[in-house]
C-alpha positions in Angstrom: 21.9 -13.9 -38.8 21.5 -15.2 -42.3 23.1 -13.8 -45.1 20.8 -11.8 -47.5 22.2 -12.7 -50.7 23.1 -15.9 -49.9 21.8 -17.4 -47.1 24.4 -19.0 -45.3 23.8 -18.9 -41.4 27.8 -18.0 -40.5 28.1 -14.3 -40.4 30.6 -12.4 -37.8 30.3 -8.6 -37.3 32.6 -6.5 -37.9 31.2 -3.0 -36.0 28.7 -2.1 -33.4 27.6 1.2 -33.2 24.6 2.9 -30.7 22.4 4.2 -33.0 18.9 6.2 -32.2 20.0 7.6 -28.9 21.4 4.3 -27.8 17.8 2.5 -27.7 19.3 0.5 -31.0 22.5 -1.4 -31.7 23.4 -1.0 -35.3 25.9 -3.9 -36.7 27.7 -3.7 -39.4 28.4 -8.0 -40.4 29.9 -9.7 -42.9 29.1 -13.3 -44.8 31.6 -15.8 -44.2 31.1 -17.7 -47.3 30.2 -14.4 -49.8 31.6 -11.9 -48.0 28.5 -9.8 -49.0 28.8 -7.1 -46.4 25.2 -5.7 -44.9 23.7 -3.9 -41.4 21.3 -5.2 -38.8 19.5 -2.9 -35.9 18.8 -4.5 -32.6 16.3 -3.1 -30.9 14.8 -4.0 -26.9 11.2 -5.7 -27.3 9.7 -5.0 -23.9 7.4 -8.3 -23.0 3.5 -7.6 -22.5 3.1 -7.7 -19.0 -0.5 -9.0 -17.9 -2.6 -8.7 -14.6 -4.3 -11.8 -14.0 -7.3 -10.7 -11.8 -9.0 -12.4 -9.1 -11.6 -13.7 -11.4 -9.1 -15.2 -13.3 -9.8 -12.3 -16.1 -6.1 -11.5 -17.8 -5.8 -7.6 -18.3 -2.5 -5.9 -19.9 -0.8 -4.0 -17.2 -2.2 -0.5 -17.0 0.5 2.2 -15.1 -1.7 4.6 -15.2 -4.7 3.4 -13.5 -2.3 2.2 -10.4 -1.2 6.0 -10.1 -4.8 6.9 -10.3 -5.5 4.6 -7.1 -2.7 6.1 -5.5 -3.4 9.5 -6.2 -6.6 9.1 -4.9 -5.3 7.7 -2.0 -2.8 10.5 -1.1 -5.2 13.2 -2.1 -4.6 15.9 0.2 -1.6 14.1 2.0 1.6 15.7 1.9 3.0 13.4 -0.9 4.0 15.2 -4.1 3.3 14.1 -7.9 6.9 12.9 -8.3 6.9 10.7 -5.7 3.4 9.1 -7.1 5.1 8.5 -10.2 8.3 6.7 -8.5 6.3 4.9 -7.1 4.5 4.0 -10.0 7.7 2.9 -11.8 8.8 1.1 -9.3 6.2 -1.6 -8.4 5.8 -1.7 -12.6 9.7 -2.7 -12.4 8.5 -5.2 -9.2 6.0 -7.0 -11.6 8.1 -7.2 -14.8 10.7 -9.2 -12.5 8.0 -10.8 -11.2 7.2 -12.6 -14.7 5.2 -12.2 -17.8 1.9 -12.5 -15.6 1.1 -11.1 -11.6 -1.6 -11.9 -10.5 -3.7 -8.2 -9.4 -3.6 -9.2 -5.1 0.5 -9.3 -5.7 0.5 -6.0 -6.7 -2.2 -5.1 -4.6 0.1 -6.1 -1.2 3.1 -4.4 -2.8 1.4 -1.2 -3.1 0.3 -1.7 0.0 3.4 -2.0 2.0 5.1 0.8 -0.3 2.4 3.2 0.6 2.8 2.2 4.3 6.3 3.4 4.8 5.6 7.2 2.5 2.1 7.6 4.0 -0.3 6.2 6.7 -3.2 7.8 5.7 -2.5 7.0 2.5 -2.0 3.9 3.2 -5.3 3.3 5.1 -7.3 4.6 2.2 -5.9 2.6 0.2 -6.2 -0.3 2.1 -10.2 0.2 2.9 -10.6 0.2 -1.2 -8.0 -2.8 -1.6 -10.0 -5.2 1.3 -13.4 -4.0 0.9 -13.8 -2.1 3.8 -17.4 -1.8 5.0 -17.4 -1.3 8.8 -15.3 1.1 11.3 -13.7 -2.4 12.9 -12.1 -2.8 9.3 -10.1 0.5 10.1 -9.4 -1.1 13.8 -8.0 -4.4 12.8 -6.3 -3.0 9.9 -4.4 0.1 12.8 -3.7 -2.1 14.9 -2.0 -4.1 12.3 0.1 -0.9 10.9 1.0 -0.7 14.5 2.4 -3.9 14.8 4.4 -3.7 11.3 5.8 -0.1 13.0 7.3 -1.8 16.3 9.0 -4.6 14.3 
């Protein structure tokens, strides 16, 4: 951190505080060479995260329209708004480890095998949207795969 009044680069603080709730660090630093004494806040700058779709199109990642799908798909299952929103929060957390940029079938397949262990139905919904479902076989292939992923 340079010095403001005379620019040196070597500065050493002296306090650190919370400030603002604890979302800031407020530092208290001093100038080696001046000893000019002054305060810097440090604050967390979350990194855009962006959904890279299958046509290559780059969206910014959008929580709410993944609860949306889900909702939709556990309409009138017995899964409860809180749970919609952990769930929510936590593939968002899944694809900000994952890297600046997911690409949209990622977190497609991690809904996807989230939803399959809170809801079946739910997850088979879901899954007719997510593949493109267009003929009752779909639904076959796609139980006897849950079944499978159940007996393993």
């Amino acid at each position: 951190m340079r010095c403001p009044k005379c620019q040196a680069d070597d500065t050493k603080v002296v306090d650190s505080r919370e400030a603002e709730d604890g979302s800031v660090i407020r530092r208290r630093r001093s100038c080696v060479a001046c000893a000019q004494r002054f305060t810097t806040y440090e604050r967390f700058e979350e990194v855009p995260l962006v959904v890279v779709k299958t046509n290559g199109q780059r969206e910014p990642f959008d929580r709410a329209k993944l609860i949306a799908g889900v909702e939709a798909a556990c309409k009138g299952r017995p899964v409860t708004a809180e749970q919609i929103e952990q769930f929510g929060e936590a593939i968002e957390e899944y694809a900000r480890l994952r890297g600046p940029e997911i690409p949209s079938s990622e977190i497609g397949l991690e809904v996807l095998d989230r939803l399959r262990s809170v809801d079946e139905v739910a997850y088979l919904r879901f899954a007719s949207v997510y593949k493109g479902f267009d003929a009752a076989a779909d639904f076959q292939r796609e139980l006897v795969l849950l079944k499978k992923l159940q007996q393993s």
